[in-house]
N, C-alpha and C positions, 0 to 999 in steps of 0.2 A: 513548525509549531506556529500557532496564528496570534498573534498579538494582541494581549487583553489591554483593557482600561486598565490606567495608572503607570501602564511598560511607554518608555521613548521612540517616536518615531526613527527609527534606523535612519541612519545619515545616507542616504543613496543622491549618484548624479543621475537628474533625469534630463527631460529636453521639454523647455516649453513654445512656443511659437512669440518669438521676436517681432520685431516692426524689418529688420530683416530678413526673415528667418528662423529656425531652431534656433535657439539658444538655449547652453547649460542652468540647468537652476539645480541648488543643493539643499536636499531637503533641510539639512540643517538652518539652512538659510532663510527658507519659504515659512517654519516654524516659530523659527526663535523671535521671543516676545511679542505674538502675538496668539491669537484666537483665529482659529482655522476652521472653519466647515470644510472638512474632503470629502467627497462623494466618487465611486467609483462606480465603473460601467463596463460590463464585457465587451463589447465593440460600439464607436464612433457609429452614428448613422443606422443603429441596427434599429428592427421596429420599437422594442420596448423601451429602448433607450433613448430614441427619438421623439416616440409620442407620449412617455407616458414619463416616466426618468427625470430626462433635463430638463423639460419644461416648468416641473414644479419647485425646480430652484430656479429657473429664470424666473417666474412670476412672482416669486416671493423673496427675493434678491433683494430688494429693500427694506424688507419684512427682517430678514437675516442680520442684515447690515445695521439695520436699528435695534437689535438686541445684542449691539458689544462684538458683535462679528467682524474679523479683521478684513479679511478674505475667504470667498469662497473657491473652491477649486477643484476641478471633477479631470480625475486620473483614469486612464484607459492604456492598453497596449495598442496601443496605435502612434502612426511618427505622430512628428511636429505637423507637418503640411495638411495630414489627414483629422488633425484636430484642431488646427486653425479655421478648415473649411466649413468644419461642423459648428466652429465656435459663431461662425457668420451663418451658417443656414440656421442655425435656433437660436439667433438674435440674444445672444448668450456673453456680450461685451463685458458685462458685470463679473464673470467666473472667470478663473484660472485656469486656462486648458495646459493639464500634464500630459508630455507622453512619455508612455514606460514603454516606448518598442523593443527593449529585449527585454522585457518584465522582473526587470532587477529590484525594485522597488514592490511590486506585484511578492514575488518570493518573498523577500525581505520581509514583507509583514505576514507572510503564512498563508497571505487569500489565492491562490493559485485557482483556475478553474480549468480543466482540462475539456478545450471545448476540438478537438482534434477529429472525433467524430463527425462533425458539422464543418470542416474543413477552413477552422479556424485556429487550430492551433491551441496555444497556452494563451488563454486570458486572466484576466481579474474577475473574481467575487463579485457580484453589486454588492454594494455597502457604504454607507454613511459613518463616519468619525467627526467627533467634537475633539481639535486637536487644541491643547490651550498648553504654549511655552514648550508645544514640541510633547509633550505628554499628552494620552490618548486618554478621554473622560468618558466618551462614549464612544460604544462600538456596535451598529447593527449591521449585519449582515442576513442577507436574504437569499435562498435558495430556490426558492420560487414566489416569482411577483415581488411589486415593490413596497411594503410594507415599513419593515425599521429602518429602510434607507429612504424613505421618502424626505422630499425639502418641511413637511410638516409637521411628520415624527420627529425630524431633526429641531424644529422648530419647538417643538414641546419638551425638549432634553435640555435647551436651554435654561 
């Protein structure tokens, strides 16, 4: 079942990219008391999540950030290593890179995408969330193209 506005984000451990390394971060953790923009992406580095995706939350990352946003942070199935890379090739220092590599957090909130055809596996939904105190206020999700999960749709839910 997919997670609507007003349900809590499910406490899951996922992995973010350290100054070492992965490290553990607990969603409970990454939520509480504050104002979250999470944007998710079917895979690191794919074309539409590369050229068209993350960029309009990079460029509008201060944009974000001056409307009461605590953090932003863009969840994918992919490791730590594979979204720290990305996090440096789209000049994207301002977001939270998650990875959900066994898509525990993926599941957890209902957005599963069964990309197995295309020899991808189980991904995530694209989709944008306004997460405020761990509570979901907004929820777009896109099935094709990037429309309710854009950084500017997101920006106009504020």
């Amino acid at each position: 079942m997919t997670i609507t506005t007003g349900e809590r984000i499910p406490d899951v451990t996922i992995k973010t990219n350290g100054a070492e390394g992965p490290e553990d971060i607990r969603t409970s953790e990454l939520f509480s008391g504050k104002k979250v923009v999470l944007f998710a992406v079917p895979g690191a580095f794919t074309p539409g999540c590369s050229n068209t995706h993350m960029p309009g939350f990079v460029v509008n990352a201060d944009k974000l950030l001056a409307q009461g946003v605590d953090t932003i942070a863009c969840l994918a199935v992919n490791d730590a290593f594979v979204m720290g890379a990305w996090q440096q090739d789209q000049n994207a220092q301002a977001i939270t890179m998650l990875a959900d590599g066994n898509a525990e957090l993926t599941r957890a909130l209902g957005l599963e995408l069964d990309a197995s055809g295309g020899g991808m596996g189980i991904r995530c939904k694209r989709f944008a969330a306004i997460v405020n105190d761990g509570v979901v206020e907004y929820l777009g999700v896109d099935d094709k193209g990037v429309d309710k999960s854009s950084a500017e749709t997101v920006m106009a839910q504020l």
